[in-house]
C-alpha angles and dihedrals in degrees: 000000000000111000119210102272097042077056092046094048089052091053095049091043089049094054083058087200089104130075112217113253079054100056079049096057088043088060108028111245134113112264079240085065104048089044088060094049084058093060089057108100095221093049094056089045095052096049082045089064106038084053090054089057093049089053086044102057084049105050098092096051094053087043082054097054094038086059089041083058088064080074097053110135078212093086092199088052086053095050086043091051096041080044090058099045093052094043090054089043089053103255097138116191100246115245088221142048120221098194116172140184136068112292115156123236126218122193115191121201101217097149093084120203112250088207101067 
């Protein structure tokens, strides 16, 4: 079980806003200490999750500017941006053509050959 400062410590490393030896004066513990809380399993497990939910919460604001980006006047930040969405949706660019028909090619020699 977590104790009051280890609780306190996940909240402030959540927040992200805090480095850590800042997060250790505010309350009031060594950087050694709060290391070797981070080598506690529980410990790890818990600030993963609270870092899940603060992506989480975010993530439809930063849906809502990656759209907004669709609109961008910079073409290559708008294909970037398209890129990003369909990737995430699952629409993978294919490694592989499959082009059929019958189109002619035409290979033209222009390089000349000075020995001849």
């Amino acid at each position: 079980m977590l104790h009051k400062k280890q609780k306190k410590c996940l909240e402030l490393m959540a927040l992200g806003e805090f480095t850590q030896r800042e997060i250790a004066e505010q309350i009031k513990v060594t950087e050694q200490t709060i290391c070797n809380w981070k080598k506690n399993a529980e410990f790890t497990n818990e600030l993963d999750r609270l870092i899940r939910i603060s992506i989480q919460s975010l993530a439809a604001k930063a849906f809502k500017t990656q759209t907004s980006l669709l609109n961008a006047k910079n073409e290559m930040v708008r294909f970037l941006a398209a890129k990003d969405i369909l990737d995430r949706a699952g629409f993978k660019a294919t490694e592989k053509l499959n082009i059929e028909g019958s189109i002619p090619v035409v290979i033209i020699d222009d390089m000349g050959d000075e020995d001849d």
